[in-house]
C-alpha positions in Angstrom: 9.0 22.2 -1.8 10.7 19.2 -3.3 8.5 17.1 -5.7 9.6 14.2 -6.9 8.7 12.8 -10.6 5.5 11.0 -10.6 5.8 7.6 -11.3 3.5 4.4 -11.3 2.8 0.3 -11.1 0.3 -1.4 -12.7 -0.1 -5.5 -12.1 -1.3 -8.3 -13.9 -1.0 -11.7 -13.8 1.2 -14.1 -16.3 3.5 -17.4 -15.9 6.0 -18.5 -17.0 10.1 -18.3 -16.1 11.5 -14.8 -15.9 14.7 -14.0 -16.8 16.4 -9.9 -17.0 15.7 -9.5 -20.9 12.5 -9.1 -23.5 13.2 -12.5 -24.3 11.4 -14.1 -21.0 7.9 -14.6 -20.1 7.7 -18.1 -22.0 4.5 -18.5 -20.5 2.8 -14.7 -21.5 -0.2 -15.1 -22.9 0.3 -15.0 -26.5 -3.2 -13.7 -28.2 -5.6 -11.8 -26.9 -7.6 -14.6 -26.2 -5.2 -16.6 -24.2 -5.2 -15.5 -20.3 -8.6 -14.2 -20.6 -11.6 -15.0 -18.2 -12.6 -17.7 -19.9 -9.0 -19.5 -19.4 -9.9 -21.1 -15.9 -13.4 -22.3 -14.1 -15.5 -22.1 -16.6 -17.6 -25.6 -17.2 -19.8 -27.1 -20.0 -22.9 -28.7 -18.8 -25.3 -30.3 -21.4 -24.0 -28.1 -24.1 -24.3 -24.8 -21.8 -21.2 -23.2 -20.0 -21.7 -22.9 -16.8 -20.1 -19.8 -14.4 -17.6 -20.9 -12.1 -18.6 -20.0 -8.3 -17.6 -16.6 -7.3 -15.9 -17.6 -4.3 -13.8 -20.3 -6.2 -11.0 -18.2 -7.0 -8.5 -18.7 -3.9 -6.2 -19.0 -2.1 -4.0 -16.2 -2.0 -0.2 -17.3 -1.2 -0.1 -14.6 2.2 -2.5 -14.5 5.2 -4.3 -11.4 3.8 -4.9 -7.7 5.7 -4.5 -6.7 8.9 -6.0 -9.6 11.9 -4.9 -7.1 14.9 -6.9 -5.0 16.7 -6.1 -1.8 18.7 -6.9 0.2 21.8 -8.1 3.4 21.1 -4.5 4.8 22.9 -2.8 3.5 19.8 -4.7 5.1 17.5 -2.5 7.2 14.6 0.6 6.2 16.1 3.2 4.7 13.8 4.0 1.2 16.0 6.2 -0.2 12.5 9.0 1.2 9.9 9.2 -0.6 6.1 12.4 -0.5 4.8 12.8 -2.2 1.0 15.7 -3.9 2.2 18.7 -3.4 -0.4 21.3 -0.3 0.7 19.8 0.6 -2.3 16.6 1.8 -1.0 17.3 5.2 0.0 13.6 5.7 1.5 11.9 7.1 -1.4 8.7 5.6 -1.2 4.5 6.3 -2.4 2.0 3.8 -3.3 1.7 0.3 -1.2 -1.4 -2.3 -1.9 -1.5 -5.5 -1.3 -1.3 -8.2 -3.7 -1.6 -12.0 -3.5 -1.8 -12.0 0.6 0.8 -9.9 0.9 1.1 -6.1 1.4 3.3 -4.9 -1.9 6.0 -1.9 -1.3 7.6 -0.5 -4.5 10.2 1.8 -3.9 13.0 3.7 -6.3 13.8 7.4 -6.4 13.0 9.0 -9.5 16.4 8.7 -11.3 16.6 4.5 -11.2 17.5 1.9 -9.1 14.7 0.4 -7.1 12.7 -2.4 -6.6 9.8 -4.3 -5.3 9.3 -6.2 -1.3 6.5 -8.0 -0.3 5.5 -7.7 3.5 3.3 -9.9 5.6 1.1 -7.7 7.7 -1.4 -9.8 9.0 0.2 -8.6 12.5 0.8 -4.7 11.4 3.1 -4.0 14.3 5.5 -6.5 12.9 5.4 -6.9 9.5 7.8 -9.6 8.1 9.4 -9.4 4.5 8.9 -12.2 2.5 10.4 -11.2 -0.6 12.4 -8.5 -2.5 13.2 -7.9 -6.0 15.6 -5.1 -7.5 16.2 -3.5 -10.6 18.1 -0.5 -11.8 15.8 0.8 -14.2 12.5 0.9 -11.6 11.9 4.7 -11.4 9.7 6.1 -8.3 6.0 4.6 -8.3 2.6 6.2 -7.6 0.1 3.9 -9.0 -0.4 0.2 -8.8 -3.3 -1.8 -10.6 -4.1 -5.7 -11.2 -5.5 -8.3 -13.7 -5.4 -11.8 -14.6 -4.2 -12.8 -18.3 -2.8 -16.2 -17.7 -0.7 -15.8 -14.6 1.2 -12.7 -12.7 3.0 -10.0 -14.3 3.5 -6.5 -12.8 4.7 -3.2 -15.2 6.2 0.0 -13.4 7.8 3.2 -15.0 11.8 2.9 -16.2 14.5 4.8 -17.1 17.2 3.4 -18.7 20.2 5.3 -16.6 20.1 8.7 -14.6 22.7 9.7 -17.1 20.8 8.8 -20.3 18.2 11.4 -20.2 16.0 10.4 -23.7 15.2 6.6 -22.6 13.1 5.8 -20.5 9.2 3.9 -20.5 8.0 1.2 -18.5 9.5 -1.8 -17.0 7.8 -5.6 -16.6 8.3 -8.0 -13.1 7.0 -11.3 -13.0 5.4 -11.6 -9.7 4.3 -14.7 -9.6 6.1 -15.9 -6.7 5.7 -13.1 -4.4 9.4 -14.3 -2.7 10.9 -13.7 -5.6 10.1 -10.8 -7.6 12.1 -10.6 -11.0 12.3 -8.1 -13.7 11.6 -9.0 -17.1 11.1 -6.6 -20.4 11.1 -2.9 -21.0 9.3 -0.7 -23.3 10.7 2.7 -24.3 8.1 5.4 -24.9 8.8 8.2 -27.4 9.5 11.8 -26.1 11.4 10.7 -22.6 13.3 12.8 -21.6 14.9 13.1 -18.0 16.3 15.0 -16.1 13.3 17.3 -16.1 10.7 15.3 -13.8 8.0 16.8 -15.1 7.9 17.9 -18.7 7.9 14.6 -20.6 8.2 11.5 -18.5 5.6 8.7 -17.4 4.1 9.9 -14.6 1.2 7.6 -14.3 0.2 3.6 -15.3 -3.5 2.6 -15.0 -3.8 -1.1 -16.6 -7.3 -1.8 -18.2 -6.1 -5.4 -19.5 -4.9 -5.6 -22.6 -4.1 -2.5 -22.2 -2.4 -0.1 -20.7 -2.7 3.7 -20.5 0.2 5.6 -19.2 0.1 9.4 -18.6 2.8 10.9 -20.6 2.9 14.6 -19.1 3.6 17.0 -22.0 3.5 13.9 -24.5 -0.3 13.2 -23.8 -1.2 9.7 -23.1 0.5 6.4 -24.3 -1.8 3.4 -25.3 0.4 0.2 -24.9 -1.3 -3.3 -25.4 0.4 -5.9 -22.8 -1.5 -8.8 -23.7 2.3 -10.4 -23.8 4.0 -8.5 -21.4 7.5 -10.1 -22.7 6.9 -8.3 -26.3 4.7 -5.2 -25.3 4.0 -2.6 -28.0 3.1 1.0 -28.2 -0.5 1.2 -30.1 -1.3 5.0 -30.3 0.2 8.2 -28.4 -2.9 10.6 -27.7 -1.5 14.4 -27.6 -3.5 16.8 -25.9 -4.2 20.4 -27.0 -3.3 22.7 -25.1 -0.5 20.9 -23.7 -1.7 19.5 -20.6 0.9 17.9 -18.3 -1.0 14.5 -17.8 -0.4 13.3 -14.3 -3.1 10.9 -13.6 -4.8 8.3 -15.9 -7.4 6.0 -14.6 -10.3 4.1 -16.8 -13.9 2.8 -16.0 -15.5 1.0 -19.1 -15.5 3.7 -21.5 -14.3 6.6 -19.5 -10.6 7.3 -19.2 -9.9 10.4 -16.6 -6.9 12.6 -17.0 -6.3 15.1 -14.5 -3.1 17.6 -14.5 0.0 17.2 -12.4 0.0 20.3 -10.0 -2.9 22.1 -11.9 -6.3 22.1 -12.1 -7.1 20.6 -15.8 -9.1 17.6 -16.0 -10.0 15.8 -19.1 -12.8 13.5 -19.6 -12.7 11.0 -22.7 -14.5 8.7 -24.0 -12.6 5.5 -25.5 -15.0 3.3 -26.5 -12.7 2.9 -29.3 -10.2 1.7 -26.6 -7.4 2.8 -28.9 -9.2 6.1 -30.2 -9.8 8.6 -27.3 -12.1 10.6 -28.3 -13.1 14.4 -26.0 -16.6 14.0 -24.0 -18.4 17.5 -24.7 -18.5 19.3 -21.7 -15.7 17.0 -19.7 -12.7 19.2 -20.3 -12.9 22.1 -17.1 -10.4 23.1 -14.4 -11.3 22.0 -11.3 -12.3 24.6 -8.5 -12.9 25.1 -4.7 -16.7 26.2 -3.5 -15.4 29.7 -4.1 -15.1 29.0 -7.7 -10.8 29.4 -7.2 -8.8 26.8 -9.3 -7.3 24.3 -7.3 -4.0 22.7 -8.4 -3.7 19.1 -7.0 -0.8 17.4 -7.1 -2.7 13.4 -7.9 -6.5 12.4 -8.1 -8.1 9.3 -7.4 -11.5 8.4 -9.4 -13.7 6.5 -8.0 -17.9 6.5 -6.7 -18.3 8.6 -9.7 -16.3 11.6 -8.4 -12.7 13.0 -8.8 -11.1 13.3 -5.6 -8.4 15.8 -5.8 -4.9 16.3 -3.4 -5.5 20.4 -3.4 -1.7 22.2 -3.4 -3.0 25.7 -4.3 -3.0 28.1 -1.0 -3.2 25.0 0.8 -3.7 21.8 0.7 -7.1 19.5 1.5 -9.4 17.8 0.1 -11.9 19.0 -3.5 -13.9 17.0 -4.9 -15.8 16.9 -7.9 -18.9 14.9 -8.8 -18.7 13.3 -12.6 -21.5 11.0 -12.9 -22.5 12.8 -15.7 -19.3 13.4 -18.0 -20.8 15.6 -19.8 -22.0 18.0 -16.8 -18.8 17.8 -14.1 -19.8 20.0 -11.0 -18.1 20.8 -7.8 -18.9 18.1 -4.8 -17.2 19.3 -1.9 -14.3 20.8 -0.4 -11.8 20.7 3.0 -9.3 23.4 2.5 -6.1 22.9 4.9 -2.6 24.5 5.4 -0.1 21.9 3.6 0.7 20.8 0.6 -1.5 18.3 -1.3 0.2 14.8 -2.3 -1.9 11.8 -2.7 -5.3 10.8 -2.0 -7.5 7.7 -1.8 -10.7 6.5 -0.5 -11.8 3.7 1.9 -15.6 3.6 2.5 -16.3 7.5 4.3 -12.8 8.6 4.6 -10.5 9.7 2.3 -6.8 9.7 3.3 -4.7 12.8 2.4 -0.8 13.2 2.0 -0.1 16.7 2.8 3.9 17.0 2.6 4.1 17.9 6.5 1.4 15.9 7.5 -1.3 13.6 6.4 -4.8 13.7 7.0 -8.0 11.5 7.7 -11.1 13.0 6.0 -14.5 11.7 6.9 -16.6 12.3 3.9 -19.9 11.1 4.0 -21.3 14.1 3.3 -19.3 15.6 0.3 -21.1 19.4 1.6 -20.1 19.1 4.6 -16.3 17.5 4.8 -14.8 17.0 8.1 -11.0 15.9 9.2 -11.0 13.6 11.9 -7.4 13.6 12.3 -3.6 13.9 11.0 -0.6 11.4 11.2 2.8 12.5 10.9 6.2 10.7 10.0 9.4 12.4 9.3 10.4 13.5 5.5 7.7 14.8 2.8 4.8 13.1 3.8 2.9 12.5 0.6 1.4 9.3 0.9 -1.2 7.7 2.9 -2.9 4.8 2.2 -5.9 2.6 4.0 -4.7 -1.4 4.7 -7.7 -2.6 6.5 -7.6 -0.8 10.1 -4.3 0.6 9.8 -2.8 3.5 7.4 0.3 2.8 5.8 2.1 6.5 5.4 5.0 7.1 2.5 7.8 9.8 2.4 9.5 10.4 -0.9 12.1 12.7 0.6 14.1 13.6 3.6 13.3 10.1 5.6 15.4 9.2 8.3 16.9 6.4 7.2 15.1 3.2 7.3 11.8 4.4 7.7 10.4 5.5 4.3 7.4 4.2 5.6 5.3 3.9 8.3 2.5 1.5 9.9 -0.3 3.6 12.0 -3.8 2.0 13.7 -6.3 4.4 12.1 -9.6 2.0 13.4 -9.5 -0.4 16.5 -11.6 -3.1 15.4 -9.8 -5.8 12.3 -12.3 -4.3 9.5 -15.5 -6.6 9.2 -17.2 -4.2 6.8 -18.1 -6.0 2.8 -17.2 -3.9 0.2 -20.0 -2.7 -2.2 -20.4 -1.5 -5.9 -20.5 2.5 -5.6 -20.8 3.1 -9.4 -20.7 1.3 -13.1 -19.8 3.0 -16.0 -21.2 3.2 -19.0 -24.8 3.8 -16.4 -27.0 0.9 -16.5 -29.7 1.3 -19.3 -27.5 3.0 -22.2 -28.6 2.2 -25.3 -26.9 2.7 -28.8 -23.2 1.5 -27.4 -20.3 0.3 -29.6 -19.3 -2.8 -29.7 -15.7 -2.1 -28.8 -17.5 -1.6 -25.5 -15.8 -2.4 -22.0 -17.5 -2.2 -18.7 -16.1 -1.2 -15.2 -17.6 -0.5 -11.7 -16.3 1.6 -8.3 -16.2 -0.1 -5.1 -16.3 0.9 -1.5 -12.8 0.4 -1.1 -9.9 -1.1 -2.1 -10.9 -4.7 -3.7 -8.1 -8.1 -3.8 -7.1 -8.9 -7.3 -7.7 -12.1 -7.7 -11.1 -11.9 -6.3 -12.2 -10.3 -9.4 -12.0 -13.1 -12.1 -14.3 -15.0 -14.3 -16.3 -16.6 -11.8 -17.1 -13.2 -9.5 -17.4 -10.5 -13.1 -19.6 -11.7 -15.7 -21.1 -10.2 -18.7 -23.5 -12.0 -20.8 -26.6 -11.9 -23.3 -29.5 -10.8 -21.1 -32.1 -12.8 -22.8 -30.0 -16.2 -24.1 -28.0 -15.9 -20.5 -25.3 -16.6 -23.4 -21.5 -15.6 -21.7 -19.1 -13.0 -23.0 -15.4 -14.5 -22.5 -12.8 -11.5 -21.3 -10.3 -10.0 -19.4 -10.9 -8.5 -16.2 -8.7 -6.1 -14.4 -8.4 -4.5 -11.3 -6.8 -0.9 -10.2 -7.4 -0.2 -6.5 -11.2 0.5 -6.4 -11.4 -0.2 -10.2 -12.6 -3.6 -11.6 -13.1 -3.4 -15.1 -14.3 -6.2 -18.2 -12.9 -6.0 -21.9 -14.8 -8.4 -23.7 -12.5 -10.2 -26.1 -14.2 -10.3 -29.5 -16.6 -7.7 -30.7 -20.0 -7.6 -28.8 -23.1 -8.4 -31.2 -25.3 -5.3 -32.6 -28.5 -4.4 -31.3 -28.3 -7.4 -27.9 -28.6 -5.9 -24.0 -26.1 -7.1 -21.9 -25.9 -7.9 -18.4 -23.0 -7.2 -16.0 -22.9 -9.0 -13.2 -21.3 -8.7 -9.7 -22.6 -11.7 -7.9 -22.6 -11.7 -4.0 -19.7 -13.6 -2.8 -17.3 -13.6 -4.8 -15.0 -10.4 -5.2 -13.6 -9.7 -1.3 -11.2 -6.9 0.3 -8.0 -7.1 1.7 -9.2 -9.0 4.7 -11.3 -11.2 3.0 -15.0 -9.5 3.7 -17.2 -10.5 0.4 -19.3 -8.8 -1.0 -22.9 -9.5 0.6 -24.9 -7.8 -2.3 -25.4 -8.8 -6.1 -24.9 -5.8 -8.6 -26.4 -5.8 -11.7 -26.5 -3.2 -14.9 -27.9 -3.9 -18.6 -26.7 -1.9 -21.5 -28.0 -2.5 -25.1 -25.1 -2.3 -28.4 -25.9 0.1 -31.2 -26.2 -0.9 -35.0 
């Protein structure tokens, strides 16, 4: 079966006027301080800062998620086509979120030449394009992820031209008008080489602001720090013995997860020393069905404190494994299928399964005992599926009939009411002896809007002086993490704070409940 090179998007925001060369971006934050949580909100009152209101972050420029709702006869039937507009798009399309309002379709075939087309969905059936960007260095995207440093910035993966095979890296858009998407600055990664899509290409962004950590396939993992994303730089590259052909990189706090591209390796590291990845004992195993068979998946998702996995080996389904303890990974649950594993992610009890034929709807409240509720289908290799509110938005990356790359589908009837929630934190509330190059991230229910998750709605500070910790804060899909910006203090507990109220999902349901974890700093 045809795969297509792995690819990925990761988001932040930035200002400033863009312009086709490294030399935009005027308005990039310029230090690691600048664009960082503490730029907007906060207020000083009788000496003491004082926490903006969680809910104070808004509005978003596009009406938000789906508003429809559906008879039950329309359920997991596509009722809309996407197409990225250009005759450029030739229907190779994974990954779509929404950003800013607006649902966010990148789409490029893995030699070049794509782009970037913002949708209104608030009525699903008839989505309207608001705005589409191109550039012919975009290579095909899996993974998309958000923060806020100083305004709106996106990165994806690049390649210089299908016919230079040893350049190639990732490639910055301004998005801070979502009608007007522009490309900005590239930065070549060493070892690129193309036109193997496999071997030693970026297959994978996952932005934990500054930062960024891009899986490398045979080349490891990339640590690039994007605090200006008009003059980005390479910090480290983290090879990985044996070779293991790094698909997947996602990061919660301290914990960075790398999981194989069509195998069944995963690697658990700790990077408390954000730039040092260092192994976890214990978190480097292959990945395996209740059987105890390896289980190839072609992408992962991370999130609840488990590895969900897109099984391709005799079959494809659903395995998941439960890592709440890094240092003790064990086998969750499985739902072994015919097909071909794609891509997977999760939305409260379901997880959503591209399965090259097909795609499949996975109720998964109880992990022992998996159950698929149903399967979608649209034309081409059907690797992508991914949960907007009560619809499904399905991707091919091959073989489309022309125009429809992607697909809109009803998957609940009711416009989703339900609040999102905090499913896990990482490092666990309580650790002790941490370093103070610490960051801290948490899971949510589902997919969370980026610019919910800011200063006032994520707060670390001093438990006992109630004294604030100024930072960045980043969200990837269900993924919202804090990197403190200067050193924390030795031997102080923390507290992170999800208040209730603040951080929302695509359709605007707030959290209801406040989440807090303490951790104390080492010596």
């Amino acid at each position: 079966m045809f795969r297509p090179c792995l690819l990925a998007i990761a988001l932040f925001c930035a200002c400033g006027d863009e312009s086709a060369d490294s030399s935009a971006g005027s308005g990039a934050a310029s230090s690691a301080g600048s664009g960082a949580a503490s730029g907007t909100g906060g207020q000083a009152q009788g000496g003491e800062y004082s926490y903006p209101a969680p809910d104070a972050w808004g509005p978003n420029a596009g009406p938000g998620g789906p508003a429809v709702a559906f008879d039950a006869s329309e359920l997991y039937q596509n009722c809309a086509f996407l197409d990225g507009g250009p005759a450029s798009d030739i229907d190779h399309h994974n990954l779509q979120l929404m950003y800013d309002g607006y649902l966010l379709m990148p789409w490029a075939p893995e030699t070049g030449d794509g782009g970037l087309t913002f949708f209104d969905v608030s009525d699903p059936c008839h989505p309207v394009s608001v705005g589409v960007g191109t550039s012919g260095k975009m290579r095909e995207s899996h993974s998309i992820g958000f923060s806020q440093i100083g305004g709106r910035w996106a990165v994806v993966d690049s390649i210089e031209n299908e016919f230079i095979s040893d350049a190639g890296g990732i490639l910055f858009w301004d998005v801070s008008d979502p009608t007007q998407p522009a490309p900005v600055t590239t930065l070549e990664l060493p070892g690129f080489f193309y036109p193997d899509a496999y071997a030693r290409v970026t297959l994978s962004v996952f932005w934990q602001a500054p930062y960024v950590y891009v899986g490398g396939a045979d080349n490891g993992v990339f640590i690039v720090d994007a605090t200006d994303p008009s003059q980005p730089s390479l910090v480290t590259q983290y090879p990985i013995e044996p070779t293991m052909r790094v698909g997947q990189v996602q990061v919660i706090g301290n914990l960075l997860v790398v999981t194989t591209a069509e195998g069944p390796r995963t690697l658990l590291l700790d990077v408390s020393d954000p730039a040092q990845p260092q192994p976890i004992a214990g978190g480097d195993f292959d990945a395996t069905d209740e059987s105890g068979m390896p289980r190839g998946a072609y992408f992962t998702n991370t999130t609840n404190g488990f590895v969900f996995y897109a099984n391709k080996d005799a079959g494809g389904g659903l395995v998941v494994w439960d890592i709440h303890d890094p240092t003790q990974p064990s086998f969750a649950g499985d739902f072994i299928t015919p097909g071909n594993g794609g891509y997977v992610f999760v939305k409260d009890q379901f997880a959503f399964v591209g399965q090259s034929d097909f795609a499949s709807l996975f109720d998964i409240s109880n992990l022992g005992s998996i159950e698929e509720v149903t399967t979608l289908d649209l034309i081409g290799d059907l690797d992508t599926i991914v949960p907007i509110g009560n619809v499904a938005v399905l991707s091919v990356d091959e073989s489309a009939t022309s125009n429809q790359g992607s697909a809109i589908a009803p998957w609940q009837t009711d416009v989703d009411t339900q609040a999102p929630h905090v499913t896990w934190v990482w490092p666990p509330s309580g650790s002790t002896g941490l370093a103070l190059t610490s960051r801290f991230g948490v899971t949510f229910s589902e997919f969370v809007d980026v610019r919910s998750a800011w200063e006032g709605s994520v707060r670390l500070y001093e438990s006992v002086t109630r004294a604030p910790v100024m930072g960045h804060v980043s969200t990837q899909e269900t993924i919202v993490n804090f990197w403190p910006e200067a050193p924390l203090a030795p031997n102080t507990e923390y507290t992170f704070e999800i208040p209730a109220g603040g951080i929302v999902d695509y359709n605007g349901n707030a959290i209801t409940e406040a989440f807090t974890a303490t951790f104390t700093t080492g010596g």
